[in-house]
C-alpha positions as CSV (number, residue, x, y, z in Angstrom):
1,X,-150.1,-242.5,79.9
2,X,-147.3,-242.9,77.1
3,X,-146.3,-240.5,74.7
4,X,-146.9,-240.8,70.9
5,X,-144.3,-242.7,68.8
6,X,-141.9,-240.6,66.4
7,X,-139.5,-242.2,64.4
8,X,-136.7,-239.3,63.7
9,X,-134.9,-241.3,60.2
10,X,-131.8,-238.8,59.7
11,X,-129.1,-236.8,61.8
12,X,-130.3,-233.8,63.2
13,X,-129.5,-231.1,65.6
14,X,-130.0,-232.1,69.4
15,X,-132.5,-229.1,69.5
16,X,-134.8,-231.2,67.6
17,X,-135.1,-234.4,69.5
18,X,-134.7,-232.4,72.3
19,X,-138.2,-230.7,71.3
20,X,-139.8,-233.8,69.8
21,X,-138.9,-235.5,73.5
22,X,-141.3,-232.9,75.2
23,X,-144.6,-234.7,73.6
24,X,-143.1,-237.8,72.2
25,X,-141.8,-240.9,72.7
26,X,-138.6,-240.0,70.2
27,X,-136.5,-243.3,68.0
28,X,-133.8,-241.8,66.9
29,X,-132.3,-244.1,64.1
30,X,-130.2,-242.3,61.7
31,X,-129.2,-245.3,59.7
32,X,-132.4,-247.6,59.7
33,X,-133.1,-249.5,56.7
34,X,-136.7,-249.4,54.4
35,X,-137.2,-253.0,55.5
36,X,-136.5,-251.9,59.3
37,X,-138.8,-248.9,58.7
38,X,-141.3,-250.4,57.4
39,X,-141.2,-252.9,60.8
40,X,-141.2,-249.8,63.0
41,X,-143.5,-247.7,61.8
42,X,-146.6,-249.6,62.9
43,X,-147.1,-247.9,65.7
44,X,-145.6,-244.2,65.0
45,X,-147.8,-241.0,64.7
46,X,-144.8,-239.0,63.3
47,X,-141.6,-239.3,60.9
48,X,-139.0,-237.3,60.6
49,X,-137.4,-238.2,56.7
50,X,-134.8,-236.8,54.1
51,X,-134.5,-238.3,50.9
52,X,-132.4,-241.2,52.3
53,X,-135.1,-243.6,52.9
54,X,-138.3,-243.3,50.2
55,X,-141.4,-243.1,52.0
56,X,-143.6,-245.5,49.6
57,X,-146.6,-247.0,49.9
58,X,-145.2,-250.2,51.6
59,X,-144.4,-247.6,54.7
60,X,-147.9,-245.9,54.5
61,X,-149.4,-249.1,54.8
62,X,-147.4,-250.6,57.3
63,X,-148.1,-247.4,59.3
64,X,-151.4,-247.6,60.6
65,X,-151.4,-244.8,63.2
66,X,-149.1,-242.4,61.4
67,X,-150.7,-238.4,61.1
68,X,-147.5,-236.2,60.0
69,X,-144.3,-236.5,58.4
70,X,-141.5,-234.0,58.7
71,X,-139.0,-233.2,55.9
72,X,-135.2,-232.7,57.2
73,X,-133.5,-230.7,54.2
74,X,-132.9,-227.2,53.3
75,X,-134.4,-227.6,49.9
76,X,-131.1,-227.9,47.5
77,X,-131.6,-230.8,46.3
78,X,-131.4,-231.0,42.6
């Protein structure tokens, strides 16, 4: 049986991937686009984001099996 889809949108710390790879089938793609997002995303259960990319509602409703999304970011941001 194959693991669940997570997309993982930013750089990150090994660690993290390394834990997402335990349960999921991790994409790591740092630099992917909106338009390449919203092409990927069909099949994901999980994104990992930072306010690079905005998660609209063209990428909710291209993402038909998606259940969480994970926020990268140490909350800063002004």
């Amino acid at each position: 049986m194959s693991k669940p889809s997570v997309i993982v949108t930013a750089k990150c710390h090994p660690w993290l991937i390394d834990k997402l790879d335990e349960n999921f089938a991790v994409d790591f793609r740092p630099n992917i686009s909106h338009d390449e997002l919203k092409q990927a995303v069909a099949d994901a259960v999980g994104l990992i984001v930072t306010t690079r990319l905005k998660i609209d509602k063209e990428i909710i409703d291209a993402a038909d099996k998606l259940q969480w999304i994970g926020r990268l970011g140490s909350g800063l941001e002004l």
